[in-house]
Backbone as a ProteinNet text record, in pm:
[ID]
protein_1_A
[PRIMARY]
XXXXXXXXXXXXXXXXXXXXXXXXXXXXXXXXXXXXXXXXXXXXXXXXXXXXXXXXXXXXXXXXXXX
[TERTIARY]
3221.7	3249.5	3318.2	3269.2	3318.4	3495.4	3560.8	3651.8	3728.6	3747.5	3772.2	3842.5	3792.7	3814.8	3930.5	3951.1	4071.7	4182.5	4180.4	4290.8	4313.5	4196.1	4181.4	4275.9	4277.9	4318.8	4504	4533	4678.3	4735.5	4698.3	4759.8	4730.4	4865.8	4854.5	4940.9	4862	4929.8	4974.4	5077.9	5165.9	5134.7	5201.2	5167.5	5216.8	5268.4	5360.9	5248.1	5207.5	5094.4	5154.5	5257.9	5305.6	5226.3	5187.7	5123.6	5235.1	5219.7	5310.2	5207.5	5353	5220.4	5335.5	5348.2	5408.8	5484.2	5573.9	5635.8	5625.8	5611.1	5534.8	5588.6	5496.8	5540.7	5613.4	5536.2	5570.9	5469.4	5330.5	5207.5	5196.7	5279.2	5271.5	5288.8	5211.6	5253.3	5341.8	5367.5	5509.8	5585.8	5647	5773.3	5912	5877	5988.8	6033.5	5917.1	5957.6	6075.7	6142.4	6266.8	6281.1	6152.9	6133.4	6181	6272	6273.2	6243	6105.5	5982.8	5944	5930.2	5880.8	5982.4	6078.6	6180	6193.9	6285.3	6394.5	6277.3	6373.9	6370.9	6441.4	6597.3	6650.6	6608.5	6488.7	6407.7	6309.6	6274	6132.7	6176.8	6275.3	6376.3	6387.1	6407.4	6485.6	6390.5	6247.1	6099.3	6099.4	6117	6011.1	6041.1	5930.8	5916.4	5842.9	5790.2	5731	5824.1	5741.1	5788.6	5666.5	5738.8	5638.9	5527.3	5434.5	5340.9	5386.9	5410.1	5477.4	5434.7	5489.5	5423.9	5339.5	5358.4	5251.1	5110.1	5123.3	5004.8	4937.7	4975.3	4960.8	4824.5	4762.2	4674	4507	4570.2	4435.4	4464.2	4530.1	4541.2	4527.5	4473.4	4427.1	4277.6	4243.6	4067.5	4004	4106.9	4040	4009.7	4088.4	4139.2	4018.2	3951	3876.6	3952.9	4062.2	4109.5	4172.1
20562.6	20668.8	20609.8	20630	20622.1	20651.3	20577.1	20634.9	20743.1	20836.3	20931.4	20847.3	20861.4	20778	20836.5	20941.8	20905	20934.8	20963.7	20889.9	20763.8	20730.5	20576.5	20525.6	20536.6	20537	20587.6	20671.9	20745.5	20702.2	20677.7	20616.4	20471.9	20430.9	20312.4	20304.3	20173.9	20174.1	20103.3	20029.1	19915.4	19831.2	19717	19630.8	19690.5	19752.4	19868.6	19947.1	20000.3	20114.2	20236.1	20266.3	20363.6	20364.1	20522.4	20560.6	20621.6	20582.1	20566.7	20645.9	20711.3	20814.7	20801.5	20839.4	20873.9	20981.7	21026.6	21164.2	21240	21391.5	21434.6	21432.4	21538.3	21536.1	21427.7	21314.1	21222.7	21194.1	21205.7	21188.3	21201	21352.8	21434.8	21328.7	21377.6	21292.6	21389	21498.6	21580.6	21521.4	21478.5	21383.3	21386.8	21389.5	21322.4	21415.7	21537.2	21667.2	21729.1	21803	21850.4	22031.3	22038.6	22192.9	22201.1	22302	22320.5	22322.2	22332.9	22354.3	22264.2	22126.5	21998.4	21875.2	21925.9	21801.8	21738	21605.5	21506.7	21355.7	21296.1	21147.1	21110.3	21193	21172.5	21211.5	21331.5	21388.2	21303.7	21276.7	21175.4	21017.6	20991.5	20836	20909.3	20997.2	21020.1	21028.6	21059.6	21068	20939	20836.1	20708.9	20664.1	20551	20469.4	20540.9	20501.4	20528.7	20634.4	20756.7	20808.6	20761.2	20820.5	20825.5	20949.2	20948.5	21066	21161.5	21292.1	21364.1	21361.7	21405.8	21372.2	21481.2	21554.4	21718.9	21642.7	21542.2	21555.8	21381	21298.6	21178.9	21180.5	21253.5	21264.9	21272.5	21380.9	21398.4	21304.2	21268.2	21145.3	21044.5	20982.6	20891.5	20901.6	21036.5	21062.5	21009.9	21062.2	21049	20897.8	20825.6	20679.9	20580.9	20689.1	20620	20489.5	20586	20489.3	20520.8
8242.4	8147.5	8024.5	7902	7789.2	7765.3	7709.4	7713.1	7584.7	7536.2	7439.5	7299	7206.6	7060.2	7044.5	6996.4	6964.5	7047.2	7184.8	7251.4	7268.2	7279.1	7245.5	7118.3	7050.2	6929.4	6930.4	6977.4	6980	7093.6	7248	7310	7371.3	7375.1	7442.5	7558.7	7622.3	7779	7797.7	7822.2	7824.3	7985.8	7973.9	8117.8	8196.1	8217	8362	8414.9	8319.4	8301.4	8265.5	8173.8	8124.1	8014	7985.8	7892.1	7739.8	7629.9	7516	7398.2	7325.5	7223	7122	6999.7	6865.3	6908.8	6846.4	6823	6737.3	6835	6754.3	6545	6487.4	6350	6264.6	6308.4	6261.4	6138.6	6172.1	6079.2	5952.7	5936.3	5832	5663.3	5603	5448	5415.5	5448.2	5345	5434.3	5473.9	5634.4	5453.4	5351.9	5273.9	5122.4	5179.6	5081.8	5109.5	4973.6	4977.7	5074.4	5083.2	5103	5238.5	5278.7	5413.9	5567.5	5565.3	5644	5659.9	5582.9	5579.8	5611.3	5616.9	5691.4	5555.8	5636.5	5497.6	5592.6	5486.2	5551.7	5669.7	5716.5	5810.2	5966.7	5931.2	6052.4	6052.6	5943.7	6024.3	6056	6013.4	6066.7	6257.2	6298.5	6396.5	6511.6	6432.1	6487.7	6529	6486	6526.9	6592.3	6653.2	6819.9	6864.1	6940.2	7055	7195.3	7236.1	7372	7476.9	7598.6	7679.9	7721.3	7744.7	7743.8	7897.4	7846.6	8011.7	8111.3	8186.3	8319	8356.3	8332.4	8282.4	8275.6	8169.1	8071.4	8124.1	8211.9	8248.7	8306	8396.7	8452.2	8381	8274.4	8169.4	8074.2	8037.5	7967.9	7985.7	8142.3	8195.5	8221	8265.1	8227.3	8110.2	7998.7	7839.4	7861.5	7897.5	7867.9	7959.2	8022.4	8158.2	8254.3	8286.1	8380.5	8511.4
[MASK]
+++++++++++++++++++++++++++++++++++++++++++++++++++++++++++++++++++

Protein backbone atom coordinates (compact mmCIF):
# COMPACT_ATOMS: atom_id res chain seq x y z
CA UNK A 1 0.00 0.00 0.00
CA UNK A 2 1.07 3.38 -0.99
CA UNK A 3 1.79 5.40 1.68
CA UNK A 4 -0.44 8.95 2.03
CA UNK A 5 1.63 12.18 0.56
CA UNK A 6 1.10 14.32 2.63
CA UNK A 7 1.36 12.58 5.79
CA UNK A 8 4.15 11.54 4.32
CA UNK A 9 5.25 14.82 4.14
CA UNK A 10 3.98 16.23 7.87
CA UNK A 11 4.98 13.32 9.81
CA UNK A 12 7.95 11.86 10.77
CA UNK A 13 9.02 8.86 12.68
CA UNK A 14 11.98 8.83 14.59
CA UNK A 15 14.35 5.61 15.44
CA UNK A 16 12.17 4.69 18.56
CA UNK A 17 9.28 4.70 16.29
CA UNK A 18 7.57 7.65 17.78
CA UNK A 19 5.57 9.42 15.46
CA UNK A 20 6.42 13.54 15.53
CA UNK A 21 4.20 16.33 13.84
CA UNK A 22 4.52 20.40 14.08
CA UNK A 23 2.28 22.28 16.36
CA UNK A 24 -0.47 23.07 15.57
CA UNK A 25 -0.91 26.93 14.04
CA UNK A 26 2.30 27.18 13.47
CA UNK A 27 2.06 27.30 9.40
CA UNK A 28 0.14 30.29 9.28
CA UNK A 29 1.98 33.35 7.27
CA UNK A 30 -0.10 35.89 9.54
CA UNK A 31 2.02 33.92 12.83
CA UNK A 32 3.56 37.87 13.13
CA UNK A 33 0.41 40.19 12.54
CA UNK A 34 -0.53 42.73 15.13
CA UNK A 35 -4.30 41.81 14.98
CA UNK A 36 -5.63 39.85 17.74
CA UNK A 37 -6.90 36.72 16.19
CA UNK A 38 -3.61 36.14 14.48
CA UNK A 39 -1.19 35.90 17.33
CA UNK A 40 2.40 37.85 17.97
CA UNK A 41 5.75 36.51 17.46
CA UNK A 42 5.79 35.35 21.10
CA UNK A 43 2.85 32.69 20.29
CA UNK A 44 4.32 31.41 17.40
CA UNK A 45 8.09 31.27 19.25
CA UNK A 46 6.13 29.14 21.90
CA UNK A 47 4.68 26.90 18.92
CA UNK A 48 7.90 25.44 17.77
CA UNK A 49 9.62 21.94 17.82
CA UNK A 50 8.33 19.24 17.26
CA UNK A 51 5.34 17.22 19.54
CA UNK A 52 4.44 13.91 19.55
CA UNK A 53 1.37 12.68 17.52
CA UNK A 54 -1.56 11.45 20.32
CA UNK A 55 -2.16 8.51 21.17
CA UNK A 56 -5.84 8.89 19.99
CA UNK A 57 -4.54 9.46 16.65
CA UNK A 58 -1.23 6.91 16.45
CA UNK A 59 -2.97 4.14 14.89
CA UNK A 60 -4.43 6.01 11.75
CA UNK A 61 -1.48 7.70 11.46
CA UNK A 62 0.42 4.67 11.04
CA UNK A 63 -2.08 3.34 8.22
CA UNK A 64 -1.50 6.67 6.30
CA UNK A 65 2.25 6.02 6.76
CA UNK A 66 1.86 2.27 5.57
CA UNK A 67 3.35 0.92 8.40
Amino acid sequence: MKPHRSAKKNIKVTSSGKLMRLHAGRKSGAAFASAPTTGSRKKHNSLQGEVEVAKADRKRMKKLLGR
